[in-house]
N, C-alpha and C positions, 0 to 999 in steps of 0.2 A: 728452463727457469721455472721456478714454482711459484704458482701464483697467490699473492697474500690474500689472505681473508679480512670481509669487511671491519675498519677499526674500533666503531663502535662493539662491535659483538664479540672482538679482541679484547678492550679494554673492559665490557662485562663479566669476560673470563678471568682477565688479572684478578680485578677486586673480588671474585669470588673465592680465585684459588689462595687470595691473600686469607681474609677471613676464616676459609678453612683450615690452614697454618698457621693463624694466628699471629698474621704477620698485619700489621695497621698500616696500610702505604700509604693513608693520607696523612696520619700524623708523622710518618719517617720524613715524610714530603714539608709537613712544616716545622718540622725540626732540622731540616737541613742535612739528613742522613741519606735523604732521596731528592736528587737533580733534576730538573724539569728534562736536560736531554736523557738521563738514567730511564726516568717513567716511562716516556717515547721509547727507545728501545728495548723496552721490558712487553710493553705492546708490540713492537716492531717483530719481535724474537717470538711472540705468541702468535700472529699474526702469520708466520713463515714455517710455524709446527706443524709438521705433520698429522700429527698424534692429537692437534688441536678440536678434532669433529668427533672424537672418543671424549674430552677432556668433560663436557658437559655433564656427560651418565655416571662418569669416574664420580664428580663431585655432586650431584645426586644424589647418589649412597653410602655419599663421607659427609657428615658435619666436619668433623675437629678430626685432623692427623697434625702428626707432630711432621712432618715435610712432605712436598711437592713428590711427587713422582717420579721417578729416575727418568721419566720419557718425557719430562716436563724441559723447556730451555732453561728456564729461570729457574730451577730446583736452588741452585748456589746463591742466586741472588736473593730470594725469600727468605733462606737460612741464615744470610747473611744480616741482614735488616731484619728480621727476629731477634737475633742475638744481640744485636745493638739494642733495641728494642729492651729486652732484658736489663741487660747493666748500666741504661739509663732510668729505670724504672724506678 
């Protein structure tokens, strides 16, 4: 079983990787396009990444990409809630 990593320093990885995609989770969150259990397993899903103890340096030497990582859990889910993001705009 793989053991999760601390959640605060999960959930400073979401909002970073958010920001860098350009993906707003607080405001998808109060606009109701993002679930309080969605946000938990969005963390939950970083938290259980592998790829999570690379994700730091990845976003380091990325300000702004247009999507997450293919190694990323939540690649779908930030695309997703960008695009909405968009045609609510």
């Amino acid at each position: 079983m793989t053991r999760l990593g601390e959640i605060m320093t999960h959930l400073r990885l979401v909002l970073r990787m958010g920001r860098a995609t350009g993906t707003d989770l607080a405001a998808a969150y109060r606009s109701g396009h993002l679930k309080q259990e969605e946000w938990a397993e969005i963390v939950q899903q970083c938290r259980g990444c592998s790829w999570a103890k690379d994700c730091p340096e990845w976003l380091e030497r990325r300000e702004q990409v247009e999507q997450a990582p293919f190694s990323c859990p939540n690649r779908k889910c930030f695309a997703a809630l960008k695009a909405k993001q968009k045609e609510h705009a």
